[in-house]
Structures are given as structure tokens and as C-alpha cells.
N, CA, C and O atoms as a printed pandas DataFrame, in Angstrom:
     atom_number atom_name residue_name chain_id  residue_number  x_coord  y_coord  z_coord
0              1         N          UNK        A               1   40.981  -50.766   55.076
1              2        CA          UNK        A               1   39.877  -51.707   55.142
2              3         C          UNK        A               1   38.592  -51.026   55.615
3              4         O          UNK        A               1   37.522  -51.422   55.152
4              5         N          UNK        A               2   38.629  -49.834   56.681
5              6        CA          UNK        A               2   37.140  -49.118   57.284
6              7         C          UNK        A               2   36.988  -48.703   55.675
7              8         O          UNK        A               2   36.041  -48.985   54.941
8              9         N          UNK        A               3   37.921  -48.123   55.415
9             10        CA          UNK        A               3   37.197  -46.980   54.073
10            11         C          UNK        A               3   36.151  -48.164   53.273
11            12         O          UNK        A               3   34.958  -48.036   52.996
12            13         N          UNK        A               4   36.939  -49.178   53.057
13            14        CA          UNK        A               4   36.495  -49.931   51.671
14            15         C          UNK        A               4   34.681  -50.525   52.347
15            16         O          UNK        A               4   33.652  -50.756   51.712
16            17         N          UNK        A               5   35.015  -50.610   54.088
17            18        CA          UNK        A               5   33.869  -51.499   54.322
18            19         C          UNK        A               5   32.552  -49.947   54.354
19            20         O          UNK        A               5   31.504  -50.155   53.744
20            21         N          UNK        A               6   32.709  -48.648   55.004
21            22        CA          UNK        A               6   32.099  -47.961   54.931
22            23         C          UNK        A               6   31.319  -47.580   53.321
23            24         O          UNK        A               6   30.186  -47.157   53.090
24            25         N          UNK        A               7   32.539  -47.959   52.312
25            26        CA          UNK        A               7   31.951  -47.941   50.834
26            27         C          UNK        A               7   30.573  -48.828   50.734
27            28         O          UNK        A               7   29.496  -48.495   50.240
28            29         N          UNK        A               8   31.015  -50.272   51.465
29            30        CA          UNK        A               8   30.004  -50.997   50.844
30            31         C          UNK        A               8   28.670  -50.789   51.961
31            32         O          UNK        A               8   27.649  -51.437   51.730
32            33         N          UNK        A               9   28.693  -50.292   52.613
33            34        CA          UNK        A               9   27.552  -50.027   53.859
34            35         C          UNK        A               9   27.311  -49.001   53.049
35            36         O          UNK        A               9   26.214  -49.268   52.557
36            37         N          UNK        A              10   27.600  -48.205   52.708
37            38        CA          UNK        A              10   26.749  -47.130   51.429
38            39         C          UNK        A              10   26.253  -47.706   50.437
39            40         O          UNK        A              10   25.025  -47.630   50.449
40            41         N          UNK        A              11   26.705  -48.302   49.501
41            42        CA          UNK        A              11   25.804  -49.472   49.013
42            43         C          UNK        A              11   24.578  -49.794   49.069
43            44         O          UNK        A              11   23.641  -49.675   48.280
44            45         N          UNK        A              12   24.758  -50.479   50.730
45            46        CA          UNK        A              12   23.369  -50.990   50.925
46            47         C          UNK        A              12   22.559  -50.146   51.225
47            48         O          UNK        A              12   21.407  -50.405   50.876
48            49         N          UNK        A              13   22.714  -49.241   51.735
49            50        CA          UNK        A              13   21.951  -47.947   52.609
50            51         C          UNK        A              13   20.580  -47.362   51.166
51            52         O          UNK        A              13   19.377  -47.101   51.193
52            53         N          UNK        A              14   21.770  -47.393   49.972
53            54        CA          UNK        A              14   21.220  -46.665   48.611
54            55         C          UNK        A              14   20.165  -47.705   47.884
55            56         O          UNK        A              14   19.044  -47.502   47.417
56            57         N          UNK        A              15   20.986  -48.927   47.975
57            58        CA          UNK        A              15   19.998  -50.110   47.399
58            59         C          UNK        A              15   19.033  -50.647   48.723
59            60         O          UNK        A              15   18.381  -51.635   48.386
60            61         N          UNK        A              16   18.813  -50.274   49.997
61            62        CA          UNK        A              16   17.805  -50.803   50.759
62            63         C          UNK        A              16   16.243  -50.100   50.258
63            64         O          UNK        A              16   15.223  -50.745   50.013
64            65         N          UNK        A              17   16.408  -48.620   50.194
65            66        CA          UNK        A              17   15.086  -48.294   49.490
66            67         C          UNK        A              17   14.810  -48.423   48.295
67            68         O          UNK        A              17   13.589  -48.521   48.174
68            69         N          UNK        A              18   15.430  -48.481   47.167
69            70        CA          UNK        A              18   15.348  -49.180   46.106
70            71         C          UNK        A              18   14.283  -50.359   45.722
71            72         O          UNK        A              18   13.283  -50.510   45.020
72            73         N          UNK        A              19   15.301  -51.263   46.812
73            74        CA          UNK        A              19   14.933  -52.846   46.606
74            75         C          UNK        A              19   13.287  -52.487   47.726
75            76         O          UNK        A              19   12.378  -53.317   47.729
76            77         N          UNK        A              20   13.217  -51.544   48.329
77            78        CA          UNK        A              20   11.843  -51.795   49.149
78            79         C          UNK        A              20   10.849  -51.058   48.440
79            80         O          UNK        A              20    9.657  -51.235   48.692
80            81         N          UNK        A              21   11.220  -50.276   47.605
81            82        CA          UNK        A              21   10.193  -49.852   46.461
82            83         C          UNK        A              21    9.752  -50.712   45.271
83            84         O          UNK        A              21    8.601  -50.862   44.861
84            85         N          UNK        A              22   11.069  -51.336   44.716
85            86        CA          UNK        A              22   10.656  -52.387   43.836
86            87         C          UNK        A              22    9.598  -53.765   44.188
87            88         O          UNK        A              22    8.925  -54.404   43.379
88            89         N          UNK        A              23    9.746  -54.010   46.052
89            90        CA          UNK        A              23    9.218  -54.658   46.104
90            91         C          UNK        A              23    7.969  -54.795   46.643
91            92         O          UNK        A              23    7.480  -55.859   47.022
92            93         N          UNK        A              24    7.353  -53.508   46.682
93            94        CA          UNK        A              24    6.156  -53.065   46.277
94            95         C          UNK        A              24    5.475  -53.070   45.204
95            96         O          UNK        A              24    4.408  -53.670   45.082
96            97         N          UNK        A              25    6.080  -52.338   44.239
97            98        CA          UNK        A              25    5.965  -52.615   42.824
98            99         C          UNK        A              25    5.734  -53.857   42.658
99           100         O          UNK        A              25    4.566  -54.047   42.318
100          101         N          UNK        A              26    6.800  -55.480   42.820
101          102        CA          UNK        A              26    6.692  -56.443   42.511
102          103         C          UNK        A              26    5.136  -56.688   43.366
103          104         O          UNK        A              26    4.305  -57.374   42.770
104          105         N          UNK        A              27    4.838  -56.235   44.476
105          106        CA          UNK        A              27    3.630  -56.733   45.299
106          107         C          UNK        A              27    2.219  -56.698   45.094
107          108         O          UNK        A              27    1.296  -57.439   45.432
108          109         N          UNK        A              28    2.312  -55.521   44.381
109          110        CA          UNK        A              28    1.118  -54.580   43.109
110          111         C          UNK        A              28    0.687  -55.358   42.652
111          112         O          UNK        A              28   -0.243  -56.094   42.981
112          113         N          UNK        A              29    1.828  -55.273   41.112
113          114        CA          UNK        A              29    1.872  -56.632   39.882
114          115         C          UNK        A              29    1.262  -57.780   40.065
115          116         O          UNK        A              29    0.452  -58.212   39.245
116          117         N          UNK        A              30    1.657  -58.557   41.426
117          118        CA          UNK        A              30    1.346  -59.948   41.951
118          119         C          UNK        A              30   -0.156  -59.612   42.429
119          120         O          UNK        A              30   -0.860  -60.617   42.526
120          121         N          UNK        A              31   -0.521  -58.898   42.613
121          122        CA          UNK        A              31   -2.282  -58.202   43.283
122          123         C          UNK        A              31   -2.828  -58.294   41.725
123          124         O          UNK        A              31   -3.688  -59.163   41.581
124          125         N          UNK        A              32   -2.581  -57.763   40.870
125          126        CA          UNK        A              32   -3.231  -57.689   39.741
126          127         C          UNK        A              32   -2.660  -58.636   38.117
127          128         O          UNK        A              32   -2.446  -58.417   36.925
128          129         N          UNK        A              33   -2.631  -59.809   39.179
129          130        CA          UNK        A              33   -2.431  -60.983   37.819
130          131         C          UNK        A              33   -1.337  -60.816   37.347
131          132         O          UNK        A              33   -1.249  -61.451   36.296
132          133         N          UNK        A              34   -0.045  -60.044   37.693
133          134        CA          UNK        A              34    0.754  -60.091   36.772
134          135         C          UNK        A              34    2.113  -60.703   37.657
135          136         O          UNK        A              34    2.080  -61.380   38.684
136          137         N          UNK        A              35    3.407  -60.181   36.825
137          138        CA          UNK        A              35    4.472  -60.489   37.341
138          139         C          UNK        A              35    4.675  -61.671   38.177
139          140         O          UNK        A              35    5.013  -61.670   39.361
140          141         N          UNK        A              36    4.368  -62.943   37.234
141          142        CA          UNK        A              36    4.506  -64.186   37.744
142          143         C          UNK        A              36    5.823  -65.254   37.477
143          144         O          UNK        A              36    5.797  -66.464   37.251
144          145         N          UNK        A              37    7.454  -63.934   37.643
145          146        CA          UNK        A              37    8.151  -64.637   37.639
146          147         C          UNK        A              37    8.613  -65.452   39.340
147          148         O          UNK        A              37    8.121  -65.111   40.416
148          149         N          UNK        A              38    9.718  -66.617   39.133
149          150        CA          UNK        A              38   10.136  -67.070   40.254
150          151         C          UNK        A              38   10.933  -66.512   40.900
151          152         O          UNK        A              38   10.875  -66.173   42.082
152          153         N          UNK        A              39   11.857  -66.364   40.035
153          154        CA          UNK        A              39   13.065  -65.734   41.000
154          155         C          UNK        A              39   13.587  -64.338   40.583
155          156         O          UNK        A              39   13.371  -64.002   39.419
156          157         N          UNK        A              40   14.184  -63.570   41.320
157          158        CA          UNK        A              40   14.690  -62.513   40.379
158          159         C          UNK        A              40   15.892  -62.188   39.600
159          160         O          UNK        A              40   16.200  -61.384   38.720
160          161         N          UNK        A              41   16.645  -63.464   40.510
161          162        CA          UNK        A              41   18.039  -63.502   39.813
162          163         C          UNK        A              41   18.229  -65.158   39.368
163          164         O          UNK        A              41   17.790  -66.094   40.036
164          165         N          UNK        A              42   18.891  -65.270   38.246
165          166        CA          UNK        A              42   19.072  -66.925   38.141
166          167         C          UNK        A              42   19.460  -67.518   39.171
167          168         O          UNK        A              42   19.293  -66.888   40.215
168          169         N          UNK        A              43   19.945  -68.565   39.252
169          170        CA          UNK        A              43   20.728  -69.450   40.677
170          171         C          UNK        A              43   22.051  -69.163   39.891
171          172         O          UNK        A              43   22.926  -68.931   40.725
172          173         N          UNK        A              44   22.532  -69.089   38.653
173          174        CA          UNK        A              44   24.171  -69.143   38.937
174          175         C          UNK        A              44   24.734  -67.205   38.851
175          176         O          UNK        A              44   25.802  -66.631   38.637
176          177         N          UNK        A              45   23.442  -66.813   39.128
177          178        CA          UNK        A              45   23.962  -64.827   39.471
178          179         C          UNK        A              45   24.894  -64.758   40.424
179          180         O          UNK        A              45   25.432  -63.669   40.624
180          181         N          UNK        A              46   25.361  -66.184   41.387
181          182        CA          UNK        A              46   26.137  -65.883   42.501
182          183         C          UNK        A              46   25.362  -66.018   43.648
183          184         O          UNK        A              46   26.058  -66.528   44.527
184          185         N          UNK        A              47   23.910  -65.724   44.139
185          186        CA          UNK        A              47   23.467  -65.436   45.337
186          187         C          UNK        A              47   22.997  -67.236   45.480
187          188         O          UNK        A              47   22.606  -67.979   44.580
188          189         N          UNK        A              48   23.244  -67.587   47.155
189          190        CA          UNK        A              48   22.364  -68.543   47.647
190          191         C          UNK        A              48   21.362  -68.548   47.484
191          192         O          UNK        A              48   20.941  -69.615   47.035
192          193         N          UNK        A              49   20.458  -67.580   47.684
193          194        CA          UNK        A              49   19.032  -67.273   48.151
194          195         C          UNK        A              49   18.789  -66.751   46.695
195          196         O          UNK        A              49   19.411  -66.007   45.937
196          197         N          UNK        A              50   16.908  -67.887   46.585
197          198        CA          UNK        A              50   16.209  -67.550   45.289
198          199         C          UNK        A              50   14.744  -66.830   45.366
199          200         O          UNK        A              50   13.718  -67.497   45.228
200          201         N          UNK        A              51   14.728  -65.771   45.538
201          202        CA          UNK        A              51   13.326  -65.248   45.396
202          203         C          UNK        A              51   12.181  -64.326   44.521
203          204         O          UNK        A              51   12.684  -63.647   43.625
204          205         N          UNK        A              52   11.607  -64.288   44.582
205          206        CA          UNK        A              52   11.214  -63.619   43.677
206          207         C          UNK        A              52   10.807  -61.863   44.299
207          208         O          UNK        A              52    9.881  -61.097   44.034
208          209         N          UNK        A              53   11.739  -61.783   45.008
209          210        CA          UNK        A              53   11.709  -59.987   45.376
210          211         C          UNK        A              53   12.920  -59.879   45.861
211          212         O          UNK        A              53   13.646  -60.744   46.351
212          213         N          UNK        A              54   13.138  -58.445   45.645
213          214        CA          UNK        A              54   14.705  -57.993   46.167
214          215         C          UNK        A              54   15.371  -57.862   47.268
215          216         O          UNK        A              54   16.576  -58.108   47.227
216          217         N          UNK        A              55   14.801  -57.475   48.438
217          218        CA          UNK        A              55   15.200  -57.648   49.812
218          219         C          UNK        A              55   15.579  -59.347   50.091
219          220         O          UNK        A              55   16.638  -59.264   50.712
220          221         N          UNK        A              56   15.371  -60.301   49.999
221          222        CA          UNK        A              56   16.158  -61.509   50.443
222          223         C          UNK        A              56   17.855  -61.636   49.776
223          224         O          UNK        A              56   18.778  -62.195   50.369
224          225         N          UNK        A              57   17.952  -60.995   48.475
225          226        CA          UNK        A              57   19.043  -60.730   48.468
226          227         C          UNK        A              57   20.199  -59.964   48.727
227          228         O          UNK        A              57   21.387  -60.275   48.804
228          229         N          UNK        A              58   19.569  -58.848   48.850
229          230        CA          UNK        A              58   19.903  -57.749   49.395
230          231         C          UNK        A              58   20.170  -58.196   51.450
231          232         O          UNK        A              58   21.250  -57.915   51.969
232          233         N          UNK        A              59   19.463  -58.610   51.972
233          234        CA          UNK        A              59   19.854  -59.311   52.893
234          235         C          UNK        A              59   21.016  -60.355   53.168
235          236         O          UNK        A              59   21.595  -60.439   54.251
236          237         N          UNK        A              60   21.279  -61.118   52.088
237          238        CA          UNK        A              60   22.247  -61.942   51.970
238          239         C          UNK        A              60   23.697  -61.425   51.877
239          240         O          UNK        A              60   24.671  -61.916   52.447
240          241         N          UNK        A              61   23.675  -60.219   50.964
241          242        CA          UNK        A              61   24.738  -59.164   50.906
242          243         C          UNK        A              61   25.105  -59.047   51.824
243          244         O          UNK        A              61   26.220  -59.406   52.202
244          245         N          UNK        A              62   23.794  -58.199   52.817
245          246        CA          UNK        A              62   24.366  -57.279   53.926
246          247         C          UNK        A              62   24.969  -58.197   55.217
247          248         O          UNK        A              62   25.750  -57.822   56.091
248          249         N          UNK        A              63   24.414  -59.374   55.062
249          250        CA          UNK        A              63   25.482  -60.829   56.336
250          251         C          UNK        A              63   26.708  -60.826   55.553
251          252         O          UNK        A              63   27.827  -60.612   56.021
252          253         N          UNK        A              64   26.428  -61.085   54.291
253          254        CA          UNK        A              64   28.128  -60.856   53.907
254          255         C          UNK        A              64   29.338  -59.807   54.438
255          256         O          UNK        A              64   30.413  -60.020   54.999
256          257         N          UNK        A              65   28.802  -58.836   54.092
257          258        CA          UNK        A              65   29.522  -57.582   54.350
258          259         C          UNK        A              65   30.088  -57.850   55.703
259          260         O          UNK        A              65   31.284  -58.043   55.919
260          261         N          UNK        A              66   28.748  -57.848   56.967
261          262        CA          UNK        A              66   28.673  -58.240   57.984
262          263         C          UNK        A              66   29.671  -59.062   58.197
263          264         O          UNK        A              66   30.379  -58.697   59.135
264          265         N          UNK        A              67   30.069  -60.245   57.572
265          266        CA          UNK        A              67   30.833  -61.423   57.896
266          267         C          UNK        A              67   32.401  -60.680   57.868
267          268         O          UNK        A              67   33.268  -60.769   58.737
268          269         N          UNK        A              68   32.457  -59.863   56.467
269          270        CA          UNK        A              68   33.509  -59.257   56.540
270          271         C          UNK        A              68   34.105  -58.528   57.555
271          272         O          UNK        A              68   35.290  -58.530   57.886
272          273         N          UNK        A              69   33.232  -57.941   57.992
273          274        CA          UNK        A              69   33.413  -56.566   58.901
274          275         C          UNK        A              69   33.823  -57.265   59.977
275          276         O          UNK        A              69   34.748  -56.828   60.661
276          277         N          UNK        A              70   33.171  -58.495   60.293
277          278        CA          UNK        A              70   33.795  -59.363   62.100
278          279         C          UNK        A              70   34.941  -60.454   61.756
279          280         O          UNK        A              70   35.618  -61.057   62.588
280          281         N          UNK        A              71   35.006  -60.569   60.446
281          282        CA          UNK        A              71   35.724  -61.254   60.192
282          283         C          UNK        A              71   37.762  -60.957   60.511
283          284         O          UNK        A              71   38.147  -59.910   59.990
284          285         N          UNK        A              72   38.648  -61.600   61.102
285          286        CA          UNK        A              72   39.753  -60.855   61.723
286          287         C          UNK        A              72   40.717  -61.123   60.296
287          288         O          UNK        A              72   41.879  -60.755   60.123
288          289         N          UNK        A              73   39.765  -61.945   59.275
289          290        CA          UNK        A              73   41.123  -62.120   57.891
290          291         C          UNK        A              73   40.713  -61.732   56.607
291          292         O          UNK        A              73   39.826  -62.458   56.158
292          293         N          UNK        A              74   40.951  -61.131   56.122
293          294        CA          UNK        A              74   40.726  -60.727   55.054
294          295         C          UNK        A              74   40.170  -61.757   53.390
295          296         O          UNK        A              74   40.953  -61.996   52.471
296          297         N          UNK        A              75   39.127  -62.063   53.406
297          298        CA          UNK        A              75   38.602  -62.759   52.372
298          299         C          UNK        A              75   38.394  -61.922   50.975
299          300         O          UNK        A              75   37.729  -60.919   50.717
300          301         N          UNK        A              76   39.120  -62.640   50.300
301          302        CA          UNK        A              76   39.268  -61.807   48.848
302          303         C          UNK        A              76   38.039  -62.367   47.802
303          304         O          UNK        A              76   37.442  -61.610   47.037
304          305         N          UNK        A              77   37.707  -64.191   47.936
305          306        CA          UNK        A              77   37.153  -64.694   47.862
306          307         C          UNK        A              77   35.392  -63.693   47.712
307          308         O          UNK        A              77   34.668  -63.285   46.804
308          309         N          UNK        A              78   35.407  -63.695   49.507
309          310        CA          UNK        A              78   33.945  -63.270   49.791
310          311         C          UNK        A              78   33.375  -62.184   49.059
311          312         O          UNK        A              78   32.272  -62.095   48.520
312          313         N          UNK        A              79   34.875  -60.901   49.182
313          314        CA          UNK        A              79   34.893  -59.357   48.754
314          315         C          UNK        A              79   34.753  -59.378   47.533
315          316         O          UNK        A              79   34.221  -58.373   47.062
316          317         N          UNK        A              80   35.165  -60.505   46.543
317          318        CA          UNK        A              80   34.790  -60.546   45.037
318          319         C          UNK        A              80   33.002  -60.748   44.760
319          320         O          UNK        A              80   32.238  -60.399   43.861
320          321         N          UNK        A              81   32.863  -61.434   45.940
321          322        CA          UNK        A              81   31.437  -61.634   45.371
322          323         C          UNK        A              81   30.133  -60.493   45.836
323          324         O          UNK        A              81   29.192  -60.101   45.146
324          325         N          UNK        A              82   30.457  -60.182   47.142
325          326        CA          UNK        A              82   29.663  -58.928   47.859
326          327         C          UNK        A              82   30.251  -57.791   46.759
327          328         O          UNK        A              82   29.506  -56.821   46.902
328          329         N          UNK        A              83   31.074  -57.532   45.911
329          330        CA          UNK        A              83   30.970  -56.463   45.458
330          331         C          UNK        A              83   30.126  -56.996   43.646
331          332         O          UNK        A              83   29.596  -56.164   42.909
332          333         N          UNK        A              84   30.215  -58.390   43.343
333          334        CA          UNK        A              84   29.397  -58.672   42.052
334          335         C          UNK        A              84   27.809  -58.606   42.109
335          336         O          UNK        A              84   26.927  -58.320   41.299
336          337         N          UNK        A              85   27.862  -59.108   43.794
337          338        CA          UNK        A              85   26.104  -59.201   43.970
338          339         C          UNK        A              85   25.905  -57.357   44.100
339          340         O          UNK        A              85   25.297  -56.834   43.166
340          341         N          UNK        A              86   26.255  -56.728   44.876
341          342        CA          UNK        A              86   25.980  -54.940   44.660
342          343         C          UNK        A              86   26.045  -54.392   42.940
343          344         O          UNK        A              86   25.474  -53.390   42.509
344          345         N          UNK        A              87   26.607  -55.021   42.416
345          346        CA          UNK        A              87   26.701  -54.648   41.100
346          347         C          UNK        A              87   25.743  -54.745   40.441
347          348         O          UNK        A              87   25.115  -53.774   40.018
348          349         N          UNK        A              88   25.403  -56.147   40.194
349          350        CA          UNK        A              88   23.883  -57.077   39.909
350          351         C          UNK        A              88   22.814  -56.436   40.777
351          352         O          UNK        A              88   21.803  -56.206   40.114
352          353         N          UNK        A              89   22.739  -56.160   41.752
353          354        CA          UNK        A              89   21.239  -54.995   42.713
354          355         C          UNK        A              89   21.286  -53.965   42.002
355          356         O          UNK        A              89   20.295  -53.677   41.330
356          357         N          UNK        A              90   22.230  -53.300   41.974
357          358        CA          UNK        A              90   22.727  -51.810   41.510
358          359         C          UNK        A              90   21.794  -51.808   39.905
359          360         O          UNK        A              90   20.829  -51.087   39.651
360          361         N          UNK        A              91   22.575  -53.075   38.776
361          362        CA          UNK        A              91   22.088  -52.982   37.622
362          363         C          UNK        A              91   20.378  -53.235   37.471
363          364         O          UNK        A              91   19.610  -52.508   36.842
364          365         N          UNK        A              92   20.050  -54.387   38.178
365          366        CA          UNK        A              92   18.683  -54.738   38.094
366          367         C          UNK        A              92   17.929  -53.954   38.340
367          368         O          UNK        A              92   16.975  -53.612   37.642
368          369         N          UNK        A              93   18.280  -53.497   39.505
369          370        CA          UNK        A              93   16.937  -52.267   40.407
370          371         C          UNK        A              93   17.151  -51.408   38.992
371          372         O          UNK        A              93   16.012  -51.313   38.537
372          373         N          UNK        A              94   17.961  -50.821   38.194
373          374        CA          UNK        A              94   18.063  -48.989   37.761
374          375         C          UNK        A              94   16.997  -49.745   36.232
375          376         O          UNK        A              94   16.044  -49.194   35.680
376          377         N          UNK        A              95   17.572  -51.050   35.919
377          378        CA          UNK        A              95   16.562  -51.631   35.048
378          379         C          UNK        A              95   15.113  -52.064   35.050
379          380         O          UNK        A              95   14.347  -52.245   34.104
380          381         N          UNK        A              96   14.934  -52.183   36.350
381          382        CA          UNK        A              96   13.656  -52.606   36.663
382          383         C          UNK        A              96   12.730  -51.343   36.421
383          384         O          UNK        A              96   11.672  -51.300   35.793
384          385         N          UNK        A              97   13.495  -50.184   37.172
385          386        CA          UNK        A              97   12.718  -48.676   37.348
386          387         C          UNK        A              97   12.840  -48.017   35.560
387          388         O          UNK        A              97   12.652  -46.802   35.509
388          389         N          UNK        A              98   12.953  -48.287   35.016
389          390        CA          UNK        A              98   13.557  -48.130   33.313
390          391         C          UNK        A              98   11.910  -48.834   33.387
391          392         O          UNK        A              98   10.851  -48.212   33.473
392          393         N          UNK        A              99   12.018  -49.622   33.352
393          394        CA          UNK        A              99   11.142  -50.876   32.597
394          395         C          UNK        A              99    9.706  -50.174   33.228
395          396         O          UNK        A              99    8.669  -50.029   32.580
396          397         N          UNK        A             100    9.872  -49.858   34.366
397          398        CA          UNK        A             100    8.412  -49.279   34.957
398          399         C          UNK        A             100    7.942  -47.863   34.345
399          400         O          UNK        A             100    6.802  -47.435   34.526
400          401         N          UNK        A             101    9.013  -47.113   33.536
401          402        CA          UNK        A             101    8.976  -45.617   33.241
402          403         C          UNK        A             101    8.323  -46.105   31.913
403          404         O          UNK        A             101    7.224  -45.797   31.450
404          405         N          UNK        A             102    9.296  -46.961   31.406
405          406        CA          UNK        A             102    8.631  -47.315   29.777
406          407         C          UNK        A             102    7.375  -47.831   29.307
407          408         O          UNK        A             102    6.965  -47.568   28.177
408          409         N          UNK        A             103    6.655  -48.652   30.230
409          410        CA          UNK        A             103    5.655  -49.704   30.550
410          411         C          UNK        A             103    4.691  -48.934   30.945
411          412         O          UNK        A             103    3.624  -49.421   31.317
């Protein structure tokens, strides 16, 4: 269980600057008329939280994880979804930075 939880604390470590670069980028865009979406992920991507930059979700993850880590029972439930939402950060961010190279 350390191994698997140290995996996902790497995770976040890789997607925290990521998501704090993108959301600069997103902060830019919003300075100069653009990038006037709402959210960044639909509401049924899995995450509670709807925003339109990456750190609130990325936050939501990392209480997850968190929950796991103090948690004394093993949720298979939770661990399915903290590893779909890292997946979904993982894919979006490498797409977002694509989209900024091409653009």
C-alpha cells in the first residue's frame, strides 16, 4: 500500500507544476479576450469541483489521496477514481501544452 500511495504522491508532485503553468497560460488568455471557457473538465469527468483552471482539481485529487493515506480501510471505490482523475490531468495538461505548441 506505501509503494502504491508514494506512486500517486509522484503524480501529483509532476502534475502540480504543470497544472501551475497551464494556469498561467489560462490567466494570460483571460487578460487578452480569450479563453472564455467555464470549466475545464465536464461535470460527469468524475471530479466534484468545476472550474475553469487546473489546480482546483488537482487539489481535489490530492484530499483524495490524502483521505486514502489516513484512511485505516482500504477503498477500492475512491482508488478507482484518484487514479481516473490523474489520468484525465495527466491527458489534458500534455494536450493543452500540444495545443499551445501548435497555436
Amino acid at each position: 500500500m506505501e509503494h502504491l500511495l508514494t506512486q500517486l504522491d509522484e503524480n501529483l508532485k509532476e502534475l502540480y507544476r504543470k497544472a501551475l503553468d497551464a494556469d498561467a497560460v489560462l490567466d494570460d488568455l483571460k487578460q487578452q479576450g480569450k479563453g472564455k471557457h467555464q470549466y475545464v473538465f465536464p461535470a460527469e469527468a468524475g471530479f466534484q469541483v468545476q472550474s475553469n483552471r487546473f489546480m482546483p482539481y488537482l487539489a481535489e485529487t490530492a484530499e483524495q489521496i490524502a483521505a486514502i493515506r489516513h484512511s485505516q480501510q482500504f477503498n477500492t471505490a475512491t482508488l478507482q477514481r484518484v487514479v481516473q482523475q490523474l489520468k484525465l490531468l495527466h491527458l489534458t495538461l500534455a494536450e493543452f501544452k500540444a495545443a499551445l505548441k501548435v497555436g
